[in-house]
ZAGURO-42930 format. One line per 3 residues: their letters; for each residue y, z, x of N, C-alpha, C. Coordinates in steps of 0.05 Angstrom, whole numbers. Layout:
N
a> Y:Z:X:Y:Z:X:Y:Z:X  ...;
! end
This chain:
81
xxx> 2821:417:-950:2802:435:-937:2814:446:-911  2819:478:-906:2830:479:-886:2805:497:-867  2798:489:-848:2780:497:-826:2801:524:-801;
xxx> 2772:541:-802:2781:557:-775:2767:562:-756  2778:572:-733:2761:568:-712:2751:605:-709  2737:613:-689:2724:644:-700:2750:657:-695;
xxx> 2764:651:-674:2782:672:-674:2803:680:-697  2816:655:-709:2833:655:-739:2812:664:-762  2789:664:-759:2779:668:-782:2762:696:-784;
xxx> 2761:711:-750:2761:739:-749:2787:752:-760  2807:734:-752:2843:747:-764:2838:750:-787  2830:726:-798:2833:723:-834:2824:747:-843;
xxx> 2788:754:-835:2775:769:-844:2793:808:-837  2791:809:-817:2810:832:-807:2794:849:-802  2768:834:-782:2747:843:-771:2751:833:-730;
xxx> 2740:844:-727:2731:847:-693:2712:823:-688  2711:795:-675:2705:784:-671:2677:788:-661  2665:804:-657:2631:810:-654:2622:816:-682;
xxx> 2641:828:-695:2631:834:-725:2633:808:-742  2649:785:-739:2642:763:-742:2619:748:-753  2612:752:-716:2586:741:-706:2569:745:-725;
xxx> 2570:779:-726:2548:791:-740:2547:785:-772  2566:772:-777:2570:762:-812:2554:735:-815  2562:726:-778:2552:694:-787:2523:687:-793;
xxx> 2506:715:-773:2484:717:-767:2464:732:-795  2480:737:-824:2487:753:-838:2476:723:-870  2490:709:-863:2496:687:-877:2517:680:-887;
xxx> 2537:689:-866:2566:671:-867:2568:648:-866  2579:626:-882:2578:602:-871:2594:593:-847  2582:570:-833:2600:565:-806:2584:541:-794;
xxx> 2598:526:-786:2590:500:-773:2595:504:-740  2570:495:-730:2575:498:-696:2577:469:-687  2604:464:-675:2608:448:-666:2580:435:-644;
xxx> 2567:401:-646:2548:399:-635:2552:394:-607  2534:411:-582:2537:417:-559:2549:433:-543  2564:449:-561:2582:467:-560:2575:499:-574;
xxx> 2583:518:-565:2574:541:-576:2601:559:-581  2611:540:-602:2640:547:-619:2634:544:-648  2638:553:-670:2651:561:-699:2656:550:-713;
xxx> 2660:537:-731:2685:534:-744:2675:542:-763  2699:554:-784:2688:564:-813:2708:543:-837  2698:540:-857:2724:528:-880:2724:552:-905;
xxx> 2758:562:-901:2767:573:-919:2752:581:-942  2753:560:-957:2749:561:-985:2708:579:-985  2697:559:-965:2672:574:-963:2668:610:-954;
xxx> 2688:619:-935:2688:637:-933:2703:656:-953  2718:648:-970:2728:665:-992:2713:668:-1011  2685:650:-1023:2667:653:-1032:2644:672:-1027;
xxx> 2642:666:-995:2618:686:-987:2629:718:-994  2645:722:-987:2659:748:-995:2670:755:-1023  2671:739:-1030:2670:748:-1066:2637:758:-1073;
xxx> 2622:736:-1060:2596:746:-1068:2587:773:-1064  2592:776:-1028:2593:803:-1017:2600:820:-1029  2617:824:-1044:2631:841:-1046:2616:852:-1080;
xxx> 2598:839:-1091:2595:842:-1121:2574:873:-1118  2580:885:-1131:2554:912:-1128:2529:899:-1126  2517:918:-1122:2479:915:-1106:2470:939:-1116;
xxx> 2449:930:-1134:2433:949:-1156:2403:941:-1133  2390:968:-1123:2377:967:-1113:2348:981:-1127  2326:967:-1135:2308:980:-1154:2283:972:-1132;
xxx> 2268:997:-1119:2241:995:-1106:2245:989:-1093  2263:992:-1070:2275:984:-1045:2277:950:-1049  2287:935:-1070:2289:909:-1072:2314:906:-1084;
xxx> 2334:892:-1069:2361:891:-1078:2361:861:-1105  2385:877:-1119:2377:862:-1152:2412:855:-1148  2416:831:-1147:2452:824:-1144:2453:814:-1178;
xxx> 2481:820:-1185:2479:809:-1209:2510:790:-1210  2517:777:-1230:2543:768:-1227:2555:774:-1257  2538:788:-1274:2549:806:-1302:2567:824:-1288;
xxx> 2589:833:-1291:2599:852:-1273:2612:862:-1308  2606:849:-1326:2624:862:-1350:2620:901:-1361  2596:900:-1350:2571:927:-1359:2587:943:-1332;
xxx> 2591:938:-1306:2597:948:-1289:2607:973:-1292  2595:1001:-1283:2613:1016:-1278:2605:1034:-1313  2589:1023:-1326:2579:1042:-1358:2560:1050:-1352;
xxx> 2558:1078:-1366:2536:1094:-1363:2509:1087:-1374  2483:1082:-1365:2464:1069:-1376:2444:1088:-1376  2425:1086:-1385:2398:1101:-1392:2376:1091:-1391;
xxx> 2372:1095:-1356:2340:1074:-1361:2316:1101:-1366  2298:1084:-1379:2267:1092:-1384:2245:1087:-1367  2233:1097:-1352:2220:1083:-1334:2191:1071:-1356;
! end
């Protein structure tokens, strides 16, 4: 398990360390050291959250619908209301 601290793991991401923040605040995972108001993130968790991120967002009635079928992705469909 390899752990980072915000600054290596703003690098990783290849974001601006306030945009970070704003991921963590987002539902990035991240452990705050106790008494301390520092970071740490583990790899493997954040390569996950961003796979997730990253999956299309079908939004029906202003209510976002995530799917993890991605096979259909991208075919032309025909809805009926």
């Amino acid at each position: 398990m390899q752990y980072m601290d915000s600054k290596e793991c703003a690098a990783y991401l290849g974001v601006h360390i306030n945009t970070l923040y704003k991921y963590v605040r987002e539902g990035l995972p991240a452990f705050r050291l106790p008494g301390r108001n520092k970071f740490k993130f583990r790899k493997d968790l954040v390569d996950g959250w961003m796979l997730e991120m990253s999956q299309p967002v079908l939004t029906v009635k202003g209510k976002e619908v995530r799917s993890n079928d991605n096979s259909k992705y991208g075919e032309l469909r025909i809805l009926h209301p």
